[in-house]
GUMI-411380 format. One record per atom (N, C-alpha, C): residue number from 1; residue in one letter; y, z, x. Coordinates in steps of 0.1 Angstrom, whole numbers, always signed. Layout:
BEGIN
    i  aa      Y      Z      X
  NUM   A      Y      Z      X
...
This chain:
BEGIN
    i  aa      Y      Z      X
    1   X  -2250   +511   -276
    1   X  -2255   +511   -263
    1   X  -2261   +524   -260
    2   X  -2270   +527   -256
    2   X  -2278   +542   -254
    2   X  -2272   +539   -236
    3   X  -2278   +557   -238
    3   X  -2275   +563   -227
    3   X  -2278   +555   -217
    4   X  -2288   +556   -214
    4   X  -2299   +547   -201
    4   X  -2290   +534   -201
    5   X  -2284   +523   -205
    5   X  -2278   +512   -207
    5   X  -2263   +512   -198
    6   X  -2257   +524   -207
    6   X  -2244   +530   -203
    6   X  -2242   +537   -187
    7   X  -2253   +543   -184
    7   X  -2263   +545   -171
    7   X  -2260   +535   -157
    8   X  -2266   +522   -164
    8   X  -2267   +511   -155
    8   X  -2256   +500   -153
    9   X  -2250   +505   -166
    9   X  -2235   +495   -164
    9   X  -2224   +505   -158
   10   X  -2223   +514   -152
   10   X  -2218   +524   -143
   10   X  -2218   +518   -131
   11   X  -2232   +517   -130
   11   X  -2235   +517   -114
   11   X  -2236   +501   -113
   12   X  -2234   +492   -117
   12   X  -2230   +480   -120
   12   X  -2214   +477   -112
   13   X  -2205   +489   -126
   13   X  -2191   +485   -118
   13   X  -2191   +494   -106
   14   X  -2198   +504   -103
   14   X  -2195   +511    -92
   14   X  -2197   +498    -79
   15   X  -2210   +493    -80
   15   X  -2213   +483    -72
   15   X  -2202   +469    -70
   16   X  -2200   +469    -78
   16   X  -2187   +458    -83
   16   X  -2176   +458    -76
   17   X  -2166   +474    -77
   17   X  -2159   +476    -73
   17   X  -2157   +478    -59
   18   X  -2170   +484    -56
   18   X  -2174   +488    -36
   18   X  -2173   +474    -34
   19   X  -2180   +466    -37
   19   X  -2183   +453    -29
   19   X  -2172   +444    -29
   20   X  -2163   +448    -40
   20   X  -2150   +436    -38
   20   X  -2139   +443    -30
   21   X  -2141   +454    -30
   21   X  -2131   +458    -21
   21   X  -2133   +454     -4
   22   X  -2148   +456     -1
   22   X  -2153   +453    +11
   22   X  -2146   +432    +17
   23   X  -2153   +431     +1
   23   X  -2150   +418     +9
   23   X  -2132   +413    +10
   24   X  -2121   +419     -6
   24   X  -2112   +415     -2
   24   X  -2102   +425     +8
   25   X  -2108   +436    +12
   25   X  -2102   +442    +28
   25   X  -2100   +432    +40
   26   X  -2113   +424    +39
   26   X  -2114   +419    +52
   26   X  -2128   +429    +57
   27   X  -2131   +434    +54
   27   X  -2147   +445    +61
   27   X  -2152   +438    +61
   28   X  -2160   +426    +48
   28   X  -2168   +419    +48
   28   X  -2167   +403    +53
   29   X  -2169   +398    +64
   29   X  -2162   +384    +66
   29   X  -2170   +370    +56
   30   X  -2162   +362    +54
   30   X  -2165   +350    +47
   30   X  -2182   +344    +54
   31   X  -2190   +343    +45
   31   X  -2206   +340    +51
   31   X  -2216   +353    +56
   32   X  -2204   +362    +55
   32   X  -2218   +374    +63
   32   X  -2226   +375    +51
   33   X  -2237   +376    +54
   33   X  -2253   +379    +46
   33   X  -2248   +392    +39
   34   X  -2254   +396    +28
   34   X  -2256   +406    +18
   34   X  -2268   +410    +15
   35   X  -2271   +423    +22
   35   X  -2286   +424    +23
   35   X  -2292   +434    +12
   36   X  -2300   +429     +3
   36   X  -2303   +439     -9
   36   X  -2305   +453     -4
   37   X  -2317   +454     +9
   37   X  -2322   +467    +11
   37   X  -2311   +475    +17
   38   X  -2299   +469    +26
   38   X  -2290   +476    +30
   38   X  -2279   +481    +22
   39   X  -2279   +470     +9
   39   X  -2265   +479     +1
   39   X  -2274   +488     -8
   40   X  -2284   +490    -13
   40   X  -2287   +495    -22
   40   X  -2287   +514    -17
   41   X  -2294   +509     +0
   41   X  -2290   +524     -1
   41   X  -2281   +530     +6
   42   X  -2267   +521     +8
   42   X  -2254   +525    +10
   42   X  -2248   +526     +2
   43   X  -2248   +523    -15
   43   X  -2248   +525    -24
   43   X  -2256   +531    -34
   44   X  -2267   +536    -33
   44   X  -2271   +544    -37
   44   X  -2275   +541    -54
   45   X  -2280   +530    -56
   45   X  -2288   +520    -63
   45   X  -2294   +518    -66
   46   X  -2303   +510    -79
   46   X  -2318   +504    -75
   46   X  -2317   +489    -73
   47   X  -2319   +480    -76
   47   X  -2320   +463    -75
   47   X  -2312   +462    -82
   48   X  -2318   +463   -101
   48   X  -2311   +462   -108
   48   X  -2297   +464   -112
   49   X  -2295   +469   -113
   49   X  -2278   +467   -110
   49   X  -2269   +463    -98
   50   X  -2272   +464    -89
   50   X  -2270   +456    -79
   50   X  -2269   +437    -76
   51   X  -2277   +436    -85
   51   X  -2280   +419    -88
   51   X  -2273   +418    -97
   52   X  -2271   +429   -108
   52   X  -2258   +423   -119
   52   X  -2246   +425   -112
   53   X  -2243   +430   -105
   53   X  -2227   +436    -95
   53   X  -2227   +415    -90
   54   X  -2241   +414    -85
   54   X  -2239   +401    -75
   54   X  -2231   +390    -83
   55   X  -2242   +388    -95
   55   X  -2238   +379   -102
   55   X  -2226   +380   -111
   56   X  -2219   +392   -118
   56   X  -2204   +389   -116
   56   X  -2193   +388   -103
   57   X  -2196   +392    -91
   57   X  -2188   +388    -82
   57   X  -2190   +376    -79
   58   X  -2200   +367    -78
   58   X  -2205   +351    -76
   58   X  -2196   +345    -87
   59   X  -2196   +351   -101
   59   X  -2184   +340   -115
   59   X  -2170   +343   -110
   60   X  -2167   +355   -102
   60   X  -2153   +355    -94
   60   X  -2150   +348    -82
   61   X  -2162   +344    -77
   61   X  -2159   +330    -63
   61   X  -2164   +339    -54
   62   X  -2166   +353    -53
   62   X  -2165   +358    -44
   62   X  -2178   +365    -38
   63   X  -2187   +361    -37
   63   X  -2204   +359    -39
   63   X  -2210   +348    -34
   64   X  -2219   +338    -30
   64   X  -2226   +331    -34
   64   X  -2242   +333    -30
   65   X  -2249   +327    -41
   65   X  -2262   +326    -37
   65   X  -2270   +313    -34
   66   X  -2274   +313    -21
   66   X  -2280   +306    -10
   66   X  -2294   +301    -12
   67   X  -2298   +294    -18
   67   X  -2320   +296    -23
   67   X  -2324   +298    -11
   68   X  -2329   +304    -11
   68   X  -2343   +313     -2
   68   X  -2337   +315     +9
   69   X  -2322   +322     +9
   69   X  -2318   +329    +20
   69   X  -2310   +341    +12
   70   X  -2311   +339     -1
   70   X  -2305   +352     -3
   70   X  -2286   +353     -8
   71   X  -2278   +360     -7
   71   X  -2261   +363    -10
   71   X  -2260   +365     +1
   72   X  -2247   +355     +2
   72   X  -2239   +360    +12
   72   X  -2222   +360     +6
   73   X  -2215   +366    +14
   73   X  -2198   +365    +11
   73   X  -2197   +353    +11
   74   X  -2190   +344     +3
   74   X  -2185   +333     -4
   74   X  -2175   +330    +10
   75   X  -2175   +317    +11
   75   X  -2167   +309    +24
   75   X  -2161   +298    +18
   76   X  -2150   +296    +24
   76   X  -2140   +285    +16
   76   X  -2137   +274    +29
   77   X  -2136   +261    +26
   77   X  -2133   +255    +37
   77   X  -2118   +251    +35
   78   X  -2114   +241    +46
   78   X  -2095   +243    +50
   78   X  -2096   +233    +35
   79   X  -2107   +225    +33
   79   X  -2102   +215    +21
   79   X  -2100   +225     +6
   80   X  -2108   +230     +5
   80   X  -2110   +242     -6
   80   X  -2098   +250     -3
   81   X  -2092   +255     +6
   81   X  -2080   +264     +7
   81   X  -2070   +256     +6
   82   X  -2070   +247     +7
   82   X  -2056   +234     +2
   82   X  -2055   +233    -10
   83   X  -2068   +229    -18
   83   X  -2071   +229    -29
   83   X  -2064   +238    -39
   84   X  -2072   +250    -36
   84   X  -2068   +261    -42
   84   X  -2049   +265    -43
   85   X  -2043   +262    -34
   85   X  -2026   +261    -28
   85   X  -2016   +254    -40
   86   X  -2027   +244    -37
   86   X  -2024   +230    -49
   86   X  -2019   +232    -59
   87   X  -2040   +244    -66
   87   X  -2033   +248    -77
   87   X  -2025   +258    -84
   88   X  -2023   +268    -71
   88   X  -2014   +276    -78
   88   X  -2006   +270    -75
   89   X  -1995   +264    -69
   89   X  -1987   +262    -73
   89   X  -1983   +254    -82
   90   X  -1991   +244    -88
   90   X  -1984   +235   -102
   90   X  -1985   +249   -115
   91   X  -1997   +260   -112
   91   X  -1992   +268   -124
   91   X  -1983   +275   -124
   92   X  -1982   +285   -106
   92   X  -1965   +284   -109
   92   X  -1953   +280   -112
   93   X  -1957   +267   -113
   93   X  -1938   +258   -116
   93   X  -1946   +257   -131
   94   X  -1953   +261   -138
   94   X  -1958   +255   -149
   94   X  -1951   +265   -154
   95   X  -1955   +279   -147
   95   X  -1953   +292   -153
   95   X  -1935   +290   -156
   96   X  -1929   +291   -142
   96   X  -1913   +297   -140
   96   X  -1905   +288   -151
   97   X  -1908   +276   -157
   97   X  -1903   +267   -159
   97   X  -1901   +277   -175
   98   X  -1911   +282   -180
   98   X  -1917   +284   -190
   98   X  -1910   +301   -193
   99   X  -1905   +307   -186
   99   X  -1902   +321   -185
   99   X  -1888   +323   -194
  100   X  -1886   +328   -205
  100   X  -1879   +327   -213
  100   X  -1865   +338   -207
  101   X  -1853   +334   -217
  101   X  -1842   +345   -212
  101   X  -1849   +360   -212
  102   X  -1842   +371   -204
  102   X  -1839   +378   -204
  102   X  -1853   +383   -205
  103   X  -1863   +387   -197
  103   X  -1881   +388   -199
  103   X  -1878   +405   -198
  104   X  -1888   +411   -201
  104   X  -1899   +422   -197
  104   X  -1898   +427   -185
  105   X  -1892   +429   -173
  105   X  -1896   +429   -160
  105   X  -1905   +445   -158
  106   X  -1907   +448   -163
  106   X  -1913   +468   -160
  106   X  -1928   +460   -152
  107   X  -1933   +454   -154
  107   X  -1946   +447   -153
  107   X  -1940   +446   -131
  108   X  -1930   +433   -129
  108   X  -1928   +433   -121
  108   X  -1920   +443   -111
  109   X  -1918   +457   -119
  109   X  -1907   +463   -110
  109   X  -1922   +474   -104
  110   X  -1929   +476   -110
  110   X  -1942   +483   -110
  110   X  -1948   +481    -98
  111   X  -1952   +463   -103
  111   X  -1958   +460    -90
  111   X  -1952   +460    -77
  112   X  -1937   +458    -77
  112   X  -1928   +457    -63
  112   X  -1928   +474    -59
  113   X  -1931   +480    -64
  113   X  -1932   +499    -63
  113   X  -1943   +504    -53
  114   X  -1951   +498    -60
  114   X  -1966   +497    -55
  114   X  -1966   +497    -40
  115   X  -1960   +480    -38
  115   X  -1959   +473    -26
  115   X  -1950   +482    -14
  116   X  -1942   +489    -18
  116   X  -1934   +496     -9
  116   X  -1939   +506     -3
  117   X  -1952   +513    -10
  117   X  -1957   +524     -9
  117   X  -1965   +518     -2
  118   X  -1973   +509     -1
  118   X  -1988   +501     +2
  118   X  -1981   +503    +21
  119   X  -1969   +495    +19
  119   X  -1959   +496    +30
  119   X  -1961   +509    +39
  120   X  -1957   +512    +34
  120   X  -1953   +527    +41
  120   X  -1964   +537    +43
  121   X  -1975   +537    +38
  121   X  -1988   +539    +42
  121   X  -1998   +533    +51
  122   X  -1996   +514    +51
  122   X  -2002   +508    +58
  122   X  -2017   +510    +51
  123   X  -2017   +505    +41
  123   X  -2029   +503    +32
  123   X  -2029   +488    +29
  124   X  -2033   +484    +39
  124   X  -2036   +466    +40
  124   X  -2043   +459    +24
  125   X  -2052   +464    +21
  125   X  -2059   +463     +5
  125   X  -2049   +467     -2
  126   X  -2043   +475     -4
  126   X  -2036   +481    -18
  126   X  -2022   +470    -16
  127   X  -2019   +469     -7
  127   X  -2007   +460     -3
  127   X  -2007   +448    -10
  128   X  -2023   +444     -3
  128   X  -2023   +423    -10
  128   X  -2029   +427    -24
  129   X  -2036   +439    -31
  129   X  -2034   +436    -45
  129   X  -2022   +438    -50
  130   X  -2013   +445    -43
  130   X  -1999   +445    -50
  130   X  -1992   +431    -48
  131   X  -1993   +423    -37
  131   X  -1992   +408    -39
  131   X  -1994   +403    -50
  132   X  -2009   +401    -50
  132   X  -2015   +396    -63
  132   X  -2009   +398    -72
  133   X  -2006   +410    -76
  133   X  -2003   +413    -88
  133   X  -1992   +411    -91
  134   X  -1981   +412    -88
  134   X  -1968   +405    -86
  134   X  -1967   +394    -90
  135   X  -1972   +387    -80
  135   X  -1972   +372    -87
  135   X  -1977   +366    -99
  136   X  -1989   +372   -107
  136   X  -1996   +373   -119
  136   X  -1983   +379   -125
  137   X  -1978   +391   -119
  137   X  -1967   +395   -136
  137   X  -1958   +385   -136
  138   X  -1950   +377   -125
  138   X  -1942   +367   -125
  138   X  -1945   +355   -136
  139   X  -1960   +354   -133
  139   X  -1967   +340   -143
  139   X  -1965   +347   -155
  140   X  -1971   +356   -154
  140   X  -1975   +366   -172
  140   X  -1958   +365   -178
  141   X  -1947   +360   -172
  141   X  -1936   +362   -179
  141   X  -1935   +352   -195
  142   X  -1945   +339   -184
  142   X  -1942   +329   -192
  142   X  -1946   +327   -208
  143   X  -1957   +342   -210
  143   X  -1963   +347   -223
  143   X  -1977   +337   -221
  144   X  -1984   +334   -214
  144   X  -1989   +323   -217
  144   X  -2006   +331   -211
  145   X  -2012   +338   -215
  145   X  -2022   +348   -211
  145   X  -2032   +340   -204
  146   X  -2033   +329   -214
  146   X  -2046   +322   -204
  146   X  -2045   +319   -188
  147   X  -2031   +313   -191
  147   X  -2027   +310   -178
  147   X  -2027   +318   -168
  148   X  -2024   +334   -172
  148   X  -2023   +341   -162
  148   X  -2038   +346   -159
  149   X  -2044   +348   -167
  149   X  -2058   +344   -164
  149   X  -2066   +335   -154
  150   X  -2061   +328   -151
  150   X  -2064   +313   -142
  150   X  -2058   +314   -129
  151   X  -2046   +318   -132
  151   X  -2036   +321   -122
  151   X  -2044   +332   -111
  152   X  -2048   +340   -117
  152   X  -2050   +355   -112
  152   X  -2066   +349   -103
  153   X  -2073   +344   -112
  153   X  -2082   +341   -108
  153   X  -2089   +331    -93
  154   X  -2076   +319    -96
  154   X  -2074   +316    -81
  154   X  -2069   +319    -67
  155   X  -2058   +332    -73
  155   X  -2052   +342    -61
  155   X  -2063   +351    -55
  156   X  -2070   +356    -65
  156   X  -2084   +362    -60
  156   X  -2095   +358    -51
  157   X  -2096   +341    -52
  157   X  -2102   +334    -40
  157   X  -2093   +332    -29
  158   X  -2078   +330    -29
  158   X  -2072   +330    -20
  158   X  -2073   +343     -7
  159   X  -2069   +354    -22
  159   X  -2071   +364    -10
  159   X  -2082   +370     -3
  160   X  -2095   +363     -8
  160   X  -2108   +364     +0
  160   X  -2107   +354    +16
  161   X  -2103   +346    +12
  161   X  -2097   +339    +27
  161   X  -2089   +343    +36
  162   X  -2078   +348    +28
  162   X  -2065   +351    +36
  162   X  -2069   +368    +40
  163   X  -2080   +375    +37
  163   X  -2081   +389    +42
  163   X  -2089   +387    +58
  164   X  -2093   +379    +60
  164   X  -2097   +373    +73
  164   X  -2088   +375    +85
  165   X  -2075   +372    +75
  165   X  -2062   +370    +89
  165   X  -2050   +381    +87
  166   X  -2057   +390    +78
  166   X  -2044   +406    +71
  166   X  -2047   +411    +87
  167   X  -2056   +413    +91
  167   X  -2059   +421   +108
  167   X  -2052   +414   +114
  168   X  -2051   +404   +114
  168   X  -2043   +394   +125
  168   X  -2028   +395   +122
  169   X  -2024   +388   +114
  169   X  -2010   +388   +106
  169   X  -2001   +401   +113
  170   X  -2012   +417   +106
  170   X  -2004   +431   +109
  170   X  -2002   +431   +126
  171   X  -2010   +421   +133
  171   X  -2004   +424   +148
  171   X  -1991   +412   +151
  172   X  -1989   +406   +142
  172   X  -1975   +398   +148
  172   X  -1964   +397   +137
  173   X  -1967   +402   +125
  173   X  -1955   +406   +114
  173   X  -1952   +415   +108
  174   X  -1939   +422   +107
  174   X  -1938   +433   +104
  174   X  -1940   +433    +85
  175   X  -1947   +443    +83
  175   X  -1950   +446    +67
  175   X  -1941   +445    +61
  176   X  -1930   +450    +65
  176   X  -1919   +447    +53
  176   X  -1914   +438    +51
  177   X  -1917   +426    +60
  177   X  -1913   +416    +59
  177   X  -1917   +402    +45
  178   X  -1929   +412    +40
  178   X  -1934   +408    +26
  178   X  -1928   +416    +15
  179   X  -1924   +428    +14
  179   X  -1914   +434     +9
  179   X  -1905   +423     +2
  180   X  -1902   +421    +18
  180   X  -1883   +417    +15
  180   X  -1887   +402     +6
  181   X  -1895   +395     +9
  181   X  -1899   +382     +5
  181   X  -1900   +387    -13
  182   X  -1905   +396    -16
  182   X  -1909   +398    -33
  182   X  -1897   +404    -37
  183   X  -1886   +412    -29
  183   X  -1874   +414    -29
  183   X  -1868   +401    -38
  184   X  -1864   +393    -32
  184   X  -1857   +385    -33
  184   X  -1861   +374    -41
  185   X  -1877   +370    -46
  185   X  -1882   +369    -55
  185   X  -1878   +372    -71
  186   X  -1879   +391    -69
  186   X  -1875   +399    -78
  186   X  -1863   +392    -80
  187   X  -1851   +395    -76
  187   X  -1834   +388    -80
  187   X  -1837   +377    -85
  188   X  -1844   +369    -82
  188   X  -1839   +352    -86
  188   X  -1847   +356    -99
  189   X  -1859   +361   -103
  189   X  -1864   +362   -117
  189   X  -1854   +372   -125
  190   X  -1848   +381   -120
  190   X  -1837   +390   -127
  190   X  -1826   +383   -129
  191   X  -1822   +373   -126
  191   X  -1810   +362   -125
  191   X  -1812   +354   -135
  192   X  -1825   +352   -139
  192   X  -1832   +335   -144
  192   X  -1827   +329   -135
  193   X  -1828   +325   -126
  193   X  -1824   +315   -115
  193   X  -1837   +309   -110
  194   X  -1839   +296   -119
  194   X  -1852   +288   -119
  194   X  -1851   +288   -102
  195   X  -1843   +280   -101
  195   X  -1836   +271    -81
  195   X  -1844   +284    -73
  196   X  -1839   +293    -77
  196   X  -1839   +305    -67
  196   X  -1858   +310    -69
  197   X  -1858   +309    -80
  197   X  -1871   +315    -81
  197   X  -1879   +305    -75
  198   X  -1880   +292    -74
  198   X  -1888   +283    -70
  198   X  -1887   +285    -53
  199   X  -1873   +283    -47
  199   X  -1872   +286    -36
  199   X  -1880   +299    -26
  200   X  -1881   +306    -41
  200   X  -1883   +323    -32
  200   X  -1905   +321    -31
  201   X  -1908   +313    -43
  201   X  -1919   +309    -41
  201   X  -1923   +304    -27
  202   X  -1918   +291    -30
  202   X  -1920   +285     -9
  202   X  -1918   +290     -2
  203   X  -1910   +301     +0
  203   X  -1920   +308    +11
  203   X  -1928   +321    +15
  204   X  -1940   +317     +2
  204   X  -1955   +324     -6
  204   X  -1960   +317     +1
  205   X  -1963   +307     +7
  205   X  -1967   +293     +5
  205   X  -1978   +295    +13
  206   X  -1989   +290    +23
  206   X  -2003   +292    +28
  206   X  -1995   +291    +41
  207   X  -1986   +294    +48
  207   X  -1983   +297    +62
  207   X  -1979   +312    +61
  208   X  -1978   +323    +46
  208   X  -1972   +334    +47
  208   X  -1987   +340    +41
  209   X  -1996   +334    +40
  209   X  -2013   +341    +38
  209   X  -2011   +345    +20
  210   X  -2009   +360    +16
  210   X  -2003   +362     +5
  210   X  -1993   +372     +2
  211   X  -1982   +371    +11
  211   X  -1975   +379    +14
  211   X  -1963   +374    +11
């Protein structure tokens, strides 16, 4: 790959990175327009990379392009958020069922670390990727990579939905209150206690967003 290449796939993930954070914060709401001339020079861009940034965020769900109106933030309807609910959860019971004695947990003690801090800072983003990721090391126990691959990847649409209502949520529940929920998560997977771990899942469930 020459320089010039190496160049543009920089500013590729730089664009990548800005823009998914925008939209999974909540900055960017579900359908707002994506305007080339305005990100490029908030970002500090040309086209070109910029359009490659689009079209891997569009293969992540979290993009779409509209003919002859252009990108906008990806919008999910209540049927598509059910959907999506559906399937994580058959891969999580697919996953816990699958989670062998005595696992690995450094993966999930990391991410519950994370979360505490996310806590205590009141960093709304860093918080729900420590969600996410949580629940991915929980699936990753099962050894099953693809899956956590799939897994990860529909949590990622979820929480483009659910960053809509992280502003809303922080005014009527206290933060730690997701803590304590992956708390207790944590024990039932440190137990092997399928019962418990299943239980501690429900209530993940789309009335607790991804918390």
């Amino acid at each position: 790959m020459s320089d010039e290449e190496l160049e543009t796939y920089s500013l590729v993930e730089l664009a990548v990175d800005r823009l998914r954070r925008d939209i999974l914060s909540g900055r960017s709401d579900p359908g707002e327009r994506l305007v080339e001339e305005q990100l490029t020079r908030r970002l500090g861009i040309s086209r070109a990379p910029l359009r490659e940034a689009m079209r891997l965020l569009a293969q992540q769900g979290l993009v779409e392009h509209i003919p002859r109106r252009g990108a906008r933030v990806a919008t999910l309807s209540d049927e598509d958020v059910r959907e999506l609910y559906e399937v994580r959860d058959v891969l999580e019971r697919h996953a816990v069922a699958s989670i062998p004695a005595a696992p690995d947990l450094t993966g999930l003690r990391a991410a519950l670390e994370v979360m505490r801090k996310a806590t205590e800072t009141d960093d709304r983003l860093e918080l729900a990727n420590a969600h996410r990721r949580f629940h991915v090391e929980v699936v990753r126990l099962s050894g099953n990579r693809q899956l956590a691959g799939l897994y990860e990847s529909i949590l990622v649409r979820i929480q483009l939905y659910m960053a809509v209502n992280m502003r809303r949520e922080a005014e009527v529940a206290r933060a730690e209150d997701g803590v304590h929920r992956h708390e207790r998560l944590f024990t039932a997977v440190e137990r092997g206690d399928v019962g418990g771990i299943v239980t501690a899942l429900n209530e993940h469930g789309a009335r607790a967003y991804l918390t």
